[in-house]
CHARMM-style PDB file with segment names, atoms N, HN, CA, C and O in Angstrom:
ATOM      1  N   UNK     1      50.408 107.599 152.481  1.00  0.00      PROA
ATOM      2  CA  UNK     1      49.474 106.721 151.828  1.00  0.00      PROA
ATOM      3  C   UNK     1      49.517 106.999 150.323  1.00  0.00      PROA
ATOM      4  O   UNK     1      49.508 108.204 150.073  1.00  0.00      PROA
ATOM      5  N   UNK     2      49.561 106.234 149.315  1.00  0.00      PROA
ATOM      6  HN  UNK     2      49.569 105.254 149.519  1.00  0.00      PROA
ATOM      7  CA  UNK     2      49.721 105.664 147.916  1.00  0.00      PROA
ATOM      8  C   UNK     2      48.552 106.087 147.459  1.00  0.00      PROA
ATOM      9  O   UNK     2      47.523 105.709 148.021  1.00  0.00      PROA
ATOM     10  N   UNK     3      48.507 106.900 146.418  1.00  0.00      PROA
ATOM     11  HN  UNK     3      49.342 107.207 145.962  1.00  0.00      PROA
ATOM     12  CA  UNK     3      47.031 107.332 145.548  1.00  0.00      PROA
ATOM     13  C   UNK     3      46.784 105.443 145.075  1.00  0.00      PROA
ATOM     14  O   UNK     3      47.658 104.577 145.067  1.00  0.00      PROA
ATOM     15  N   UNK     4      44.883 105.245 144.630  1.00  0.00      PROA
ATOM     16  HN  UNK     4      44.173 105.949 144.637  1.00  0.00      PROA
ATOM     17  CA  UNK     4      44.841 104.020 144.715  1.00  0.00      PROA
ATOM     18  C   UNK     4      45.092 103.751 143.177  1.00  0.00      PROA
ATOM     19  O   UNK     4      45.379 102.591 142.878  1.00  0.00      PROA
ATOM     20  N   UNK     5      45.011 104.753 142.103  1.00  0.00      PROA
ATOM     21  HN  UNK     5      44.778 105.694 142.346  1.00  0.00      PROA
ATOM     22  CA  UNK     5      45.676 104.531 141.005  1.00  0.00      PROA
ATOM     23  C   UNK     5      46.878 104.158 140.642  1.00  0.00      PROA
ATOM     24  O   UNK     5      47.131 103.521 139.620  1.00  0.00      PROA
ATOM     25  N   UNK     6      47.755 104.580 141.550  1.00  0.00      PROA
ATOM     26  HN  UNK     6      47.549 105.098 142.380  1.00  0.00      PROA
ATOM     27  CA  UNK     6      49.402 104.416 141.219  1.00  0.00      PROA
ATOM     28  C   UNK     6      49.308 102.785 142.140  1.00  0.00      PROA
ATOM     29  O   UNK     6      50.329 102.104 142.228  1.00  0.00      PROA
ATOM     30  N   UNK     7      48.368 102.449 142.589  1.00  0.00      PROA
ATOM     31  HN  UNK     7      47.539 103.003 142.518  1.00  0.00      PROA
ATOM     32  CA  UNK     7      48.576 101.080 143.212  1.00  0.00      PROA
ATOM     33  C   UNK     7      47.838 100.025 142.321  1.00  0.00      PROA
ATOM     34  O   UNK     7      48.185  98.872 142.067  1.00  0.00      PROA
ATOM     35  N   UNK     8      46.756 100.700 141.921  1.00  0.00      PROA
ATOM     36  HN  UNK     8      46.474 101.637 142.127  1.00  0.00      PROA
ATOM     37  CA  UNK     8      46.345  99.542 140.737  1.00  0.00      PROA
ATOM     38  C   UNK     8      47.219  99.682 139.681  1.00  0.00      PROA
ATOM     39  O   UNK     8      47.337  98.622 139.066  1.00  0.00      PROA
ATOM     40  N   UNK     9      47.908 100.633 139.216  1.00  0.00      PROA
ATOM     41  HN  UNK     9      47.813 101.494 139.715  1.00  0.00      PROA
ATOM     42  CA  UNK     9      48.939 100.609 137.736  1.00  0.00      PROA
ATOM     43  C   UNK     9      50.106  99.826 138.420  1.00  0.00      PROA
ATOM     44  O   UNK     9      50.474  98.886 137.714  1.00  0.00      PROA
ATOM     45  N   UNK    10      50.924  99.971 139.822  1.00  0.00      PROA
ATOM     46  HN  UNK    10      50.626 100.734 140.395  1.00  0.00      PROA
ATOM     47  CA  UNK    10      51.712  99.144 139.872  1.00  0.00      PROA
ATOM     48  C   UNK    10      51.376  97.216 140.158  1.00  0.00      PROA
ATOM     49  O   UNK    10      52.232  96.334 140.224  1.00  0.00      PROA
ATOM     50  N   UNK    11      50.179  97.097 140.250  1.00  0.00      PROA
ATOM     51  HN  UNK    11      49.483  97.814 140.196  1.00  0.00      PROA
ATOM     52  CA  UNK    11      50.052  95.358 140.119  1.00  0.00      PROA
ATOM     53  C   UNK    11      49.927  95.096 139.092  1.00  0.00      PROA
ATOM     54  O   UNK    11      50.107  93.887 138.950  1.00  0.00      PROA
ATOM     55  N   UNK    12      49.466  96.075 137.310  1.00  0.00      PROA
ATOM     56  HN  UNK    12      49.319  97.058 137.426  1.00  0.00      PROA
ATOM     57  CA  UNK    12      49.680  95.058 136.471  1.00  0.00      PROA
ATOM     58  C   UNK    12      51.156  94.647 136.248  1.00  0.00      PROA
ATOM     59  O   UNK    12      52.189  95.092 136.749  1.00  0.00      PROA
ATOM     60  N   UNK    13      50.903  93.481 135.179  1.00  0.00      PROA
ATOM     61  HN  UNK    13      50.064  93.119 134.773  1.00  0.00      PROA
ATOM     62  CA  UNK    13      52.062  93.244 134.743  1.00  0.00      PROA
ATOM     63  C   UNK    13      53.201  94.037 133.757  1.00  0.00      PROA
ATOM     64  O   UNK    13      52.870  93.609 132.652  1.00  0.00      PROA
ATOM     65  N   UNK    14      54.070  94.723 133.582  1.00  0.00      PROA
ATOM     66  HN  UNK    14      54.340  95.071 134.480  1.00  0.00      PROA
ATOM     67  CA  UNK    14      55.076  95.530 133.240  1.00  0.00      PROA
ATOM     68  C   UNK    14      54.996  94.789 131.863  1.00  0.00      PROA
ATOM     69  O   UNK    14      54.660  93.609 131.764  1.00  0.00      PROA
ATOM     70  N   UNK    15      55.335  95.593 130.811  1.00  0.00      PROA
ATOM     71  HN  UNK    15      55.608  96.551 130.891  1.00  0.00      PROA
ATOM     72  CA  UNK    15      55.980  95.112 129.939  1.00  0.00      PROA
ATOM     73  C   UNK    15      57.222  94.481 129.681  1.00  0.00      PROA
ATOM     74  O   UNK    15      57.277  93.615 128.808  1.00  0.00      PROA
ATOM     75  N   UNK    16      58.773  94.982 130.683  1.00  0.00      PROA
ATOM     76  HN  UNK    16      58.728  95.686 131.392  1.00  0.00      PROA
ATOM     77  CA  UNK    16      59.885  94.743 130.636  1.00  0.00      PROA
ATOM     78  C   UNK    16      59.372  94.012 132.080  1.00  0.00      PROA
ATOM     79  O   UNK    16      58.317  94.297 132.646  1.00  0.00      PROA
ATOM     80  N   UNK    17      60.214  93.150 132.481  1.00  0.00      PROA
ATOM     81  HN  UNK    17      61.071  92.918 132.022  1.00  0.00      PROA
ATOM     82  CA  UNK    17      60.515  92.715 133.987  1.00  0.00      PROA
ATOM     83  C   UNK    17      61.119  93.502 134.836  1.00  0.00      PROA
ATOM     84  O   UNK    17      60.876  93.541 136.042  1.00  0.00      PROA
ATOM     85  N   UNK    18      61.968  94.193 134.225  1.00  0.00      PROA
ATOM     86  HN  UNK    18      62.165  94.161 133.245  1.00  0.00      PROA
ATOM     87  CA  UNK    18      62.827  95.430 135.099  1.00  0.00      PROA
ATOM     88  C   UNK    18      61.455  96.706 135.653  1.00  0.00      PROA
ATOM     89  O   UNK    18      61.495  97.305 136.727  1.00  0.00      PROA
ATOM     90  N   UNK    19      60.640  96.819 134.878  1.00  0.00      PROA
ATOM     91  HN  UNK    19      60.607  96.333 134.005  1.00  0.00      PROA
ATOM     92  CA  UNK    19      59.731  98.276 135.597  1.00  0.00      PROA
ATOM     93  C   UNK    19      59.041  97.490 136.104  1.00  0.00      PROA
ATOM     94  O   UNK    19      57.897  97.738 135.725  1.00  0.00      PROA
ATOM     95  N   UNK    20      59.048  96.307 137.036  1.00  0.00      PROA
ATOM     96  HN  UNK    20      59.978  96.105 137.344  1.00  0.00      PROA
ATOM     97  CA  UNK    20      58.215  96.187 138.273  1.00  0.00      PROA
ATOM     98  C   UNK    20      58.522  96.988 139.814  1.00  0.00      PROA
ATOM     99  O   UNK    20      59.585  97.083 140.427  1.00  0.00      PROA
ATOM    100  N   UNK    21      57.054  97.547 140.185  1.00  0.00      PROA
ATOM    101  HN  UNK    21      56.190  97.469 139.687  1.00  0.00      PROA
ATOM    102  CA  UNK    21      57.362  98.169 140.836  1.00  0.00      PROA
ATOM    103  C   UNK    21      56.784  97.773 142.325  1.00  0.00      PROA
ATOM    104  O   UNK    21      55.649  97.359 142.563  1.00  0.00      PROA
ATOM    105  N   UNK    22      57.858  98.006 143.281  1.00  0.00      PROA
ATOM    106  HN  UNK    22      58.780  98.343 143.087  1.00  0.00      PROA
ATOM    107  CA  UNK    22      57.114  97.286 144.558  1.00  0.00      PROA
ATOM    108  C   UNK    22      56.795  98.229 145.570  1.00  0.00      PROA
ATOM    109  O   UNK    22      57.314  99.301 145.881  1.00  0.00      PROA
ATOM    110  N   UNK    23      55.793  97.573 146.030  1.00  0.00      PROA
ATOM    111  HN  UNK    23      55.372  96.702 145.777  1.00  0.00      PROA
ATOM    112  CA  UNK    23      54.693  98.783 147.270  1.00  0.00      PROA
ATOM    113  C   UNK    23      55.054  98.242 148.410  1.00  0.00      PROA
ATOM    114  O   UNK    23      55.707  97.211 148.247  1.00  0.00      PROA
ATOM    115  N   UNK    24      54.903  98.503 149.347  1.00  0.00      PROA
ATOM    116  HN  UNK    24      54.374  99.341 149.480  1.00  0.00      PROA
ATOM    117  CA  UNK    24      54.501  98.500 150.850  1.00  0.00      PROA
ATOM    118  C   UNK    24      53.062  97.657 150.591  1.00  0.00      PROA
ATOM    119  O   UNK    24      52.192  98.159 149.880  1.00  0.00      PROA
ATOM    120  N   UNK    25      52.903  96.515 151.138  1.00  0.00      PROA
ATOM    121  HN  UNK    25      53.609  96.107 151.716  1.00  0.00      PROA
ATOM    122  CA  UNK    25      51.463  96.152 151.018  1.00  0.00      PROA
ATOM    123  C   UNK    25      50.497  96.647 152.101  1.00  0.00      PROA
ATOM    124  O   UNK    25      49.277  96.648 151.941  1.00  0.00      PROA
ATOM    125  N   UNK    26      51.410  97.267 153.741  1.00  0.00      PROA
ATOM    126  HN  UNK    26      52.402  97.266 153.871  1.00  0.00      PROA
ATOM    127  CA  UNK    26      50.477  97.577 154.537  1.00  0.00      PROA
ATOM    128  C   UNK    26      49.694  99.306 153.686  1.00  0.00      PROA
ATOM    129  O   UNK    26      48.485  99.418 153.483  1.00  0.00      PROA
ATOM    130  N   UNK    27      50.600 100.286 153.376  1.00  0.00      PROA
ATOM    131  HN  UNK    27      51.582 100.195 153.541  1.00  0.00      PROA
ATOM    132  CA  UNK    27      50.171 101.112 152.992  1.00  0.00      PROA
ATOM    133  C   UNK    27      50.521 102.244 151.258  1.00  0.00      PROA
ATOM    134  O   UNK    27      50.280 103.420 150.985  1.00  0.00      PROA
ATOM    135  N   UNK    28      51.172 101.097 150.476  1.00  0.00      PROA
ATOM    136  HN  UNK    28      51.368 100.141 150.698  1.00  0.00      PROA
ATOM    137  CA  UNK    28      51.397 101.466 149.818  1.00  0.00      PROA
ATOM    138  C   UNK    28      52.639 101.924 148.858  1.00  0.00      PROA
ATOM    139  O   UNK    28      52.861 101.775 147.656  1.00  0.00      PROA
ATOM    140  N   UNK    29      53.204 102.421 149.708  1.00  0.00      PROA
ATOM    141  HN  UNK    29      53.024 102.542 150.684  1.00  0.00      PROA
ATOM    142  CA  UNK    29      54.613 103.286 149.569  1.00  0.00      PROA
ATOM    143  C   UNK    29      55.925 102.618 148.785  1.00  0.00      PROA
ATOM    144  O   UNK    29      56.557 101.561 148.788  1.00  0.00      PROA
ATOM    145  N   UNK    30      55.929 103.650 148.249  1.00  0.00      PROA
ATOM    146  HN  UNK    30      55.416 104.508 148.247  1.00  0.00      PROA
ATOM    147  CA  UNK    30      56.980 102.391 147.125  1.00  0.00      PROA
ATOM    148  C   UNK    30      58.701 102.919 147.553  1.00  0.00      PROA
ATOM    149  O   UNK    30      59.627 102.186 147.206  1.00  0.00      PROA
ATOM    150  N   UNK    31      59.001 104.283 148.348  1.00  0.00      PROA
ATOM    151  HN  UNK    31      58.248 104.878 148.630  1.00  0.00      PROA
ATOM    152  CA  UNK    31      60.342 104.394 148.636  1.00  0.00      PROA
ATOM    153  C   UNK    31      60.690 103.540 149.417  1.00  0.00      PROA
ATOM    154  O   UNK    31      59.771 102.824 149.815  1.00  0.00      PROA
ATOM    155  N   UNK    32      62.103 103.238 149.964  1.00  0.00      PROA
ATOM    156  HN  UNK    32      62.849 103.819 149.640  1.00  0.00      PROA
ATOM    157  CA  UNK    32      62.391 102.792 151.578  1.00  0.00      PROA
ATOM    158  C   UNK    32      61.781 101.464 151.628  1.00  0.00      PROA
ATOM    159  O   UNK    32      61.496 101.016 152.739  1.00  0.00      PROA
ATOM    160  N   UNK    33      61.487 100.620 150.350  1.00  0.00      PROA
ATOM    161  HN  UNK    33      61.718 100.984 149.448  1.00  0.00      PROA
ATOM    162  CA  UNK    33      60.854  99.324 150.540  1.00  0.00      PROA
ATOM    163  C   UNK    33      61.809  98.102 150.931  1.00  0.00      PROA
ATOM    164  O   UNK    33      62.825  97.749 150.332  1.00  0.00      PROA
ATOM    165  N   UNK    34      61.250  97.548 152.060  1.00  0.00      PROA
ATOM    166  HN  UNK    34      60.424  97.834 152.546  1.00  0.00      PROA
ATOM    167  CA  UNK    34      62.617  96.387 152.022  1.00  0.00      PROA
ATOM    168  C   UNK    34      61.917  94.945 151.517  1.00  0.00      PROA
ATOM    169  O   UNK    34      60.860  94.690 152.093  1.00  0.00      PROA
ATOM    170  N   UNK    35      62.364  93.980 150.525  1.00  0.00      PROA
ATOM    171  HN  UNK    35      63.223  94.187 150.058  1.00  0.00      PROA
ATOM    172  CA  UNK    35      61.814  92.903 150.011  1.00  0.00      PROA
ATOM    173  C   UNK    35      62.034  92.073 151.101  1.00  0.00      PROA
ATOM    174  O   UNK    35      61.361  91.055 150.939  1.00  0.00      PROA
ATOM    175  N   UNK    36      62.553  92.042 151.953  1.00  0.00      PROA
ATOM    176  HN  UNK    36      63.099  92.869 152.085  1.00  0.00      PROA
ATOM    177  CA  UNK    36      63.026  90.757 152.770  1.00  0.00      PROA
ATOM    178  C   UNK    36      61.273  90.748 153.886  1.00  0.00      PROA
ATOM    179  O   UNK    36      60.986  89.764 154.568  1.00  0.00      PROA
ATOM    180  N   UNK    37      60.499  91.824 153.832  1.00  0.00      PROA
ATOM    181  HN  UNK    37      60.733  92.623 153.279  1.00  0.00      PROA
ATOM    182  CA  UNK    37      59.439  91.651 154.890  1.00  0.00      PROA
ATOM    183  C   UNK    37      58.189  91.981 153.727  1.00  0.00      PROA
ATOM    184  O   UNK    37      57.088  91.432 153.701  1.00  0.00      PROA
ATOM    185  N   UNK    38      58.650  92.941 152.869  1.00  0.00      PROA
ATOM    186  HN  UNK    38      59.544  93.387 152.890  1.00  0.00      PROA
ATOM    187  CA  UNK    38      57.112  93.459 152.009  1.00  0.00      PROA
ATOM    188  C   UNK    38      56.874  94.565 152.712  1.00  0.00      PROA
ATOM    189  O   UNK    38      55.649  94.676 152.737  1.00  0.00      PROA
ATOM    190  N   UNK    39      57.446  95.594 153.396  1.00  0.00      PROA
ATOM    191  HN  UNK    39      58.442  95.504 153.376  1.00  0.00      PROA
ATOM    192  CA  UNK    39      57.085  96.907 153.791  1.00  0.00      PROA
ATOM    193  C   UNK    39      58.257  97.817 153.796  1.00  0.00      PROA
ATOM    194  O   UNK    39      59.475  97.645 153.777  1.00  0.00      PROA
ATOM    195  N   UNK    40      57.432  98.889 153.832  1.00  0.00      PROA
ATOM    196  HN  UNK    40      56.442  99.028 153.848  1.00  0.00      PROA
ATOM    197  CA  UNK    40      58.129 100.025 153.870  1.00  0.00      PROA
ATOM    198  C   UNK    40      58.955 100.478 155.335  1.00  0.00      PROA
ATOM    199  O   UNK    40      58.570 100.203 156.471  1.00  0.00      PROA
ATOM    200  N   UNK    41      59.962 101.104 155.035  1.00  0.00      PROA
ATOM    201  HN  UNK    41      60.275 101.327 154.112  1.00  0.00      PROA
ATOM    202  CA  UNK    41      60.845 101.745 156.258  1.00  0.00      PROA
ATOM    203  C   UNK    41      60.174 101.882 157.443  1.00  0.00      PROA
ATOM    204  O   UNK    41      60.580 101.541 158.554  1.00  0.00      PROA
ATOM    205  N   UNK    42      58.846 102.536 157.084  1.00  0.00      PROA
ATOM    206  HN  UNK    42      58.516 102.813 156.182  1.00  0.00      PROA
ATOM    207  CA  UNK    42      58.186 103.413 158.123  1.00  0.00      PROA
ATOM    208  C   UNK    42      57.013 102.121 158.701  1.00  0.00      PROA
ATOM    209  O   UNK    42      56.857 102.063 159.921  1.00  0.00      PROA
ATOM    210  N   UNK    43      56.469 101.435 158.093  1.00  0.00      PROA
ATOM    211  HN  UNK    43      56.595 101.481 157.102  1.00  0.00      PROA
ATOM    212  CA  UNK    43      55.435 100.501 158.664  1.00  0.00      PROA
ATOM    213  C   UNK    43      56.653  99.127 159.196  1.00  0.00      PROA
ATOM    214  O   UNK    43      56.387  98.360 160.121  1.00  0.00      PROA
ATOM    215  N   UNK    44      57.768  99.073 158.508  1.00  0.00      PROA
ATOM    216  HN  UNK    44      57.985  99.696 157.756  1.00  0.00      PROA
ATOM    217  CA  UNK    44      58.486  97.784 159.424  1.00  0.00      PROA
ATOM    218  C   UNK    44      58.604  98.391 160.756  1.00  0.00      PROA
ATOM    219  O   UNK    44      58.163  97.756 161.714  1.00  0.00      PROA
ATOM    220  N   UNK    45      59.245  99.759 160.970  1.00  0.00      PROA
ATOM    221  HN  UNK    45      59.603 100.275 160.192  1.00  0.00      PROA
ATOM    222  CA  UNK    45      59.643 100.142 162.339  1.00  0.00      PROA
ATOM    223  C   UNK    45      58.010 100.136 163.497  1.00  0.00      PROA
ATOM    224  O   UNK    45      57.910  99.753 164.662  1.00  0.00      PROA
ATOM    225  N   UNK    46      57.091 100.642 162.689  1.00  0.00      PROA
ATOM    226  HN  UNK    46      57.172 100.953 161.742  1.00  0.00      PROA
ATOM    227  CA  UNK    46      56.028 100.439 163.765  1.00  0.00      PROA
ATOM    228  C   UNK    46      55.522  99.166 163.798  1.00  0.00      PROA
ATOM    229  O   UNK    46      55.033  99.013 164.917  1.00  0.00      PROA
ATOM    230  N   UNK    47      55.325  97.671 162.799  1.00  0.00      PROA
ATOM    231  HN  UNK    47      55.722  97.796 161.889  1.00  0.00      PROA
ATOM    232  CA  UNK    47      55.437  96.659 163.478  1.00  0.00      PROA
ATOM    233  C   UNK    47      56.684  96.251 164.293  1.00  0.00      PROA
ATOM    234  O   UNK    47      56.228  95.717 165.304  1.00  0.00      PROA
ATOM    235  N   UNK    48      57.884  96.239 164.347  1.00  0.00      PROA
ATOM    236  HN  UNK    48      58.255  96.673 163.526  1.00  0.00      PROA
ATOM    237  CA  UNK    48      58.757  95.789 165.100  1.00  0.00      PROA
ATOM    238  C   UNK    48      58.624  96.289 166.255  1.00  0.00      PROA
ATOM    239  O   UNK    48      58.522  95.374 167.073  1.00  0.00      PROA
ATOM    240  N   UNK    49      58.566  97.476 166.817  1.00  0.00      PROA
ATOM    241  HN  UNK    49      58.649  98.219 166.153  1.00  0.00      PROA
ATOM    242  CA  UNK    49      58.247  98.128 168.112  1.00  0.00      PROA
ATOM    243  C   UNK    49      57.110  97.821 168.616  1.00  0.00      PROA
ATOM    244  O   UNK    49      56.981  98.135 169.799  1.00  0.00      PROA
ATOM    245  N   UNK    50      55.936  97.136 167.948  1.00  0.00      PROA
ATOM    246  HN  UNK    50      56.041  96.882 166.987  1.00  0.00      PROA
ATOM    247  CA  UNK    50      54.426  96.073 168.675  1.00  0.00      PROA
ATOM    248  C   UNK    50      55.337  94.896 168.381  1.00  0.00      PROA
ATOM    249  O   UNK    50      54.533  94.000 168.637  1.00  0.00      PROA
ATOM    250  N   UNK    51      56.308  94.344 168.069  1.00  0.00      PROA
ATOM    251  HN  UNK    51      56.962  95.072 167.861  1.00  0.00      PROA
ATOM    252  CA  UNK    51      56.757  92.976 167.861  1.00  0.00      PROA
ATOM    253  C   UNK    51      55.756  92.438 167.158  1.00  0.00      PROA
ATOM    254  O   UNK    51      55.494  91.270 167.444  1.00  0.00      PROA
ATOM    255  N   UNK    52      55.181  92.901 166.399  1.00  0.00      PROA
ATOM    256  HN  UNK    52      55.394  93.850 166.166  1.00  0.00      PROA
ATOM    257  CA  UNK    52      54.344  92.231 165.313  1.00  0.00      PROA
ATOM    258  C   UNK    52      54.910  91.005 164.320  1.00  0.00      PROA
ATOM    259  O   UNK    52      54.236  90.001 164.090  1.00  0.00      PROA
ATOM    260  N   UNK    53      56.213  91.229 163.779  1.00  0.00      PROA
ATOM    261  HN  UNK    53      56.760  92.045 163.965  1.00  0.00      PROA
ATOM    262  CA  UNK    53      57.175  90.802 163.327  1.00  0.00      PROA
ATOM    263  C   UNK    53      57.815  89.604 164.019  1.00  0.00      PROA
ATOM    264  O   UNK    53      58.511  89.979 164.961  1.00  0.00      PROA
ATOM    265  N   UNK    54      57.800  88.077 163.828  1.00  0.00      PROA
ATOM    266  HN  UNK    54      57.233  87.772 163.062  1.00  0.00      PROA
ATOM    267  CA  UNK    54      58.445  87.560 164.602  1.00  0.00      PROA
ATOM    268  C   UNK    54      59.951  87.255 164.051  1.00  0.00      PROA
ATOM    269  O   UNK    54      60.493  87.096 162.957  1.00  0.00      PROA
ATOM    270  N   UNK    55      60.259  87.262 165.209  1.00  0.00      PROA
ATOM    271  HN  UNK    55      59.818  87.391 166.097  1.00  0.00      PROA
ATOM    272  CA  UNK    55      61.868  87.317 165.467  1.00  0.00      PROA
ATOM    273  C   UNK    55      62.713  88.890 165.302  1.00  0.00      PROA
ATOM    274  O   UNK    55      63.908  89.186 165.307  1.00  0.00      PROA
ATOM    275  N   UNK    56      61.882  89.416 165.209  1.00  0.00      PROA
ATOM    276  HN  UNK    56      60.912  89.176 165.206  1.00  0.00      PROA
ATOM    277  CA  UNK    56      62.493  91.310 164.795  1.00  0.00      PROA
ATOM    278  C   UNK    56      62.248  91.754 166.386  1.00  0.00      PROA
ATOM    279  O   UNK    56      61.413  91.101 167.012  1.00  0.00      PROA
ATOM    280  N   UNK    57      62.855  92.697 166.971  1.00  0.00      PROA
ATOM    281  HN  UNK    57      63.534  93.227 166.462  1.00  0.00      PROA
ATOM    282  CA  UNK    57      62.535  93.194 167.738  1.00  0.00      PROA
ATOM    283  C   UNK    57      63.685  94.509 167.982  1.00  0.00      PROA
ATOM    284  O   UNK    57      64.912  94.433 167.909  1.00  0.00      PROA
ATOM    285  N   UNK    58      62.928  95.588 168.260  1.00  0.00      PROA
ATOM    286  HN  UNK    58      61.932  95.650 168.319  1.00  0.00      PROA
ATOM    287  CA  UNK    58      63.577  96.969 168.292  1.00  0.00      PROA
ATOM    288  C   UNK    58      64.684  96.607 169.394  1.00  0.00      PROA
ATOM    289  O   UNK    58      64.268  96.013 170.389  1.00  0.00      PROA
ATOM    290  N   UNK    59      66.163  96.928 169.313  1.00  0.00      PROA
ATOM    291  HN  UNK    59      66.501  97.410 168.505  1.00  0.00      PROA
ATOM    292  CA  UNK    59      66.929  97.306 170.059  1.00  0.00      PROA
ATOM    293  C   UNK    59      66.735  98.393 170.838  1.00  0.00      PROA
ATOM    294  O   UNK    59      66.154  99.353 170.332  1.00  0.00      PROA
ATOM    295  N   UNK    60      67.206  98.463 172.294  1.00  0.00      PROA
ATOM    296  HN  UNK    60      67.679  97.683 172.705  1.00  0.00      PROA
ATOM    297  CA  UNK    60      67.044  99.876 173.405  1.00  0.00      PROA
ATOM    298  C   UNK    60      68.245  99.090 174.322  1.00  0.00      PROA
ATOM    299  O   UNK    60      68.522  97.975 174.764  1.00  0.00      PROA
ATOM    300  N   UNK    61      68.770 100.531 174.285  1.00  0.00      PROA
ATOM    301  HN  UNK    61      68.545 101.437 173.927  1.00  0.00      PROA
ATOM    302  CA  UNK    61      69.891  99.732 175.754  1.00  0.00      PROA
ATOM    303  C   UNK    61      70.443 101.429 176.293  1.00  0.00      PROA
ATOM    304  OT1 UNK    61      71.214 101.554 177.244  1.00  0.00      PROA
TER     305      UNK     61
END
């Protein structure tokens, strides 16, 4: 979980366009972020395994 300072400093607007910085919106986290959903490594894998996510679904074989 994201201190809530480093989450309010990353929604303003940047001075350059390049130091925007992107969070995880479920919890924050700015490593391991994938843009294609808006979360982090760790919160995509636990929605995909509830199939929260449509059309994602964890592989098992």
């Amino acid at each position: 979980m994201a201190r809530k300072a480093l989450i309010a400093k990353a929604k303003k607007k940047p001075k350059y366009s390049t130091r925007v910085i992107r969070r995880c919106w479920r919890c924050g986290r700015n490593h391991g972020y994938m843009r294609d959903f808006g979360l982090c490594r760790i919160c995509f894998r636990e929605l995909a395994s509830n199939t929260d996510i449509p059309g994602i679904t964890k592989s098992s074989w």
